[in-house]
C-alpha positions as CSV (number, residue, x, y, z in Angstrom):
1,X,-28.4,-9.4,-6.3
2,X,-29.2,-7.5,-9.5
3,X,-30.5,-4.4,-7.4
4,X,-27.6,-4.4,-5.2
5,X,-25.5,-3.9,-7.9
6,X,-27.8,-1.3,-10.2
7,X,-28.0,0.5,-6.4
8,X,-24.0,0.5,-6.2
9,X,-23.8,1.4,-9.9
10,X,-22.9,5.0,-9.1
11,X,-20.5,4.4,-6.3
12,X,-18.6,1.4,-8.6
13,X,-18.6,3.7,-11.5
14,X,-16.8,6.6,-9.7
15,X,-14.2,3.9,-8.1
16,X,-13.3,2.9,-11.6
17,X,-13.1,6.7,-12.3
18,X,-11.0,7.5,-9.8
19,X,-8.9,3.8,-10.7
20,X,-8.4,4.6,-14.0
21,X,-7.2,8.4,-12.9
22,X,-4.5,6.8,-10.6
23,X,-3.0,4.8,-13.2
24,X,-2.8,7.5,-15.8
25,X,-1.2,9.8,-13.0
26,X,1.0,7.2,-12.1
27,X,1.8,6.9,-16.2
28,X,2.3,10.3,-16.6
29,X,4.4,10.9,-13.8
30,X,7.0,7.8,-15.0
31,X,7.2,9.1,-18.2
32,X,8.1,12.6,-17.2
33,X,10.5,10.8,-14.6
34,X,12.3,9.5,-17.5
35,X,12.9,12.9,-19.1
């Protein structure tokens, strides 16, 4: 189990990434929304 997860480290990492991106995209385009 602990290799499975060190092997998907770099694939988990760049979901978060791209996770995190979306929601500060998402942020960004509500608060310009507003003005």
């Amino acid at each position: 189990f602990m290799d499975r997860t060190v092997g998907q480290s770099k694939m988990s990492r760049a979901i978060v990434y791209e996770a995190i991106y979306r929601v500060w995209q998402l942020r960004l385009q509500a608060l310009f929304g507003k003005l």
